[in-house]
VEXBAKE-328121 format. One record per residue (C-alpha): residue number from 1; x, y, z; chain. Coordinates in pm, 1 decimal. Example, Ala and Ser with C-alpha at 12.3 -4.5 7.8 and 13.67 -1.06 7.14 Angstrom:
SITE  num         u         v         w  chaine
SITE    1    1230.0    -450.0     780.0       A
SITE    2    1367.0    -106.0     714.0       A
end
This chain:
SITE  num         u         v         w  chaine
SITE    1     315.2   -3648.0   -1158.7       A
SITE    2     465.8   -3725.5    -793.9       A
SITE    3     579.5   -3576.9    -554.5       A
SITE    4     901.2   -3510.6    -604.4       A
SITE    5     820.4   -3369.7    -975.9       A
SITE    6     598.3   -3142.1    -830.4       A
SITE    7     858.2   -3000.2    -618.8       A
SITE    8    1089.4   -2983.5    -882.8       A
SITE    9     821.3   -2788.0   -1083.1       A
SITE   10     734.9   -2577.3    -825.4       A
SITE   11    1117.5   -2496.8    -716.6       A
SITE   12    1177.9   -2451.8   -1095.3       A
SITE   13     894.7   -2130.4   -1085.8       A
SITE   14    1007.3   -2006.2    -766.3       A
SITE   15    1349.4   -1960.1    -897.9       A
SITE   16    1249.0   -1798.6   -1227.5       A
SITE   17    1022.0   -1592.0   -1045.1       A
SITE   18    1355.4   -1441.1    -874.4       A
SITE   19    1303.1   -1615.4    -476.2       A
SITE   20    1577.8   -1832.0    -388.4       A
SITE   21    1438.1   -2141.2    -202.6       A
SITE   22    1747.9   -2334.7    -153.0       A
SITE   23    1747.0   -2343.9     192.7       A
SITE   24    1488.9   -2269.2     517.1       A
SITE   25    1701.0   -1969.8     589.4       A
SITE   26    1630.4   -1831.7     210.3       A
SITE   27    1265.3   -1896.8     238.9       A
SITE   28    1191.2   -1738.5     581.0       A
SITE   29    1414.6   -1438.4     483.7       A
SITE   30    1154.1   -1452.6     150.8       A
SITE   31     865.7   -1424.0     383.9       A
SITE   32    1018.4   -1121.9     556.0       A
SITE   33    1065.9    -958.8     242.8       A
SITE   34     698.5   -1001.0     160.2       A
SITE   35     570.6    -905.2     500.4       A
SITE   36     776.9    -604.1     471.7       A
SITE   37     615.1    -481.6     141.1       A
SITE   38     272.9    -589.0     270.8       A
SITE   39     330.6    -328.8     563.2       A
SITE   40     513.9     -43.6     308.8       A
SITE   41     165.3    -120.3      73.2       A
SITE   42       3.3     -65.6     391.3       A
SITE   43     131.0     228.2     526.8       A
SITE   44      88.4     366.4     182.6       A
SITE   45    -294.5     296.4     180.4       A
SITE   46    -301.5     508.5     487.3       A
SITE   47     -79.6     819.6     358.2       A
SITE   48    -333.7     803.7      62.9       A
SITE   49    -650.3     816.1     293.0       A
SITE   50    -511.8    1109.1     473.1       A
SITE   51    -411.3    1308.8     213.1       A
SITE   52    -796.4    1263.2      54.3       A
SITE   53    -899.3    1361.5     409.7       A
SITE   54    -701.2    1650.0     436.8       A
SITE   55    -752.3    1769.6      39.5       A
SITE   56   -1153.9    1747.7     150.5       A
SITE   57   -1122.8    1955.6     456.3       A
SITE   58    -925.6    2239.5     290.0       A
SITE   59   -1156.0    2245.9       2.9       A
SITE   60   -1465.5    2246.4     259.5       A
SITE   61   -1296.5    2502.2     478.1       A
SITE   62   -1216.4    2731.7     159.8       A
SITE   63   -1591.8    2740.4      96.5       A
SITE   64   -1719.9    2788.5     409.9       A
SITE   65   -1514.2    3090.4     425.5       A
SITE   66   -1578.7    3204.9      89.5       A
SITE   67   -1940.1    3189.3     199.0       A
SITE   68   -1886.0    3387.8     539.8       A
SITE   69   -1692.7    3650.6     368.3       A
SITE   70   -1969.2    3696.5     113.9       A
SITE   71   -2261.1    3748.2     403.3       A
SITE   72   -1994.9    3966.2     586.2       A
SITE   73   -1960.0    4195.5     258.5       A
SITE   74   -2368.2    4160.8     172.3       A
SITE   75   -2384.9    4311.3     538.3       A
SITE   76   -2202.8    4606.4     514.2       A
end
């Protein structure tokens, strides 16, 4: 296989895979696309972590006031 087959080939997947690479201005729009969804999966990640975080410290905070409102009542 050459060179120019191998392009073919590989131009041939591209295009079934549903990226246009036709011409420069095609691919580097491509590559925006993908940077784009790279910082969206990102960003996502993120949202994730701080919803865990915040789940955590609401579930801590319930049961560290359950707790002091059950040595409050055992006081009185």
């Amino acid at each position: 296989m050459d060179q120019d087959d191998a392009r073919r080939v590989v131009r041939a997947t591209l295009t079934e895979l549903g990226l246009d690479v036709t011409s420069p201005e095609r691919v580097i729009q491509a590559q925006h696309d993908f940077a784009y969804l790279r910082h969206q999966r990102n960003l996502s990640e993120k949202i994730g972590v701080g919803v865990r975080l915040i789940m955590l410290t609401s579930i801590i905070s319930a049961g560290l006031a359950t707790i002091w409102l059950g040595i409050r009542h055992s006081l009185r």
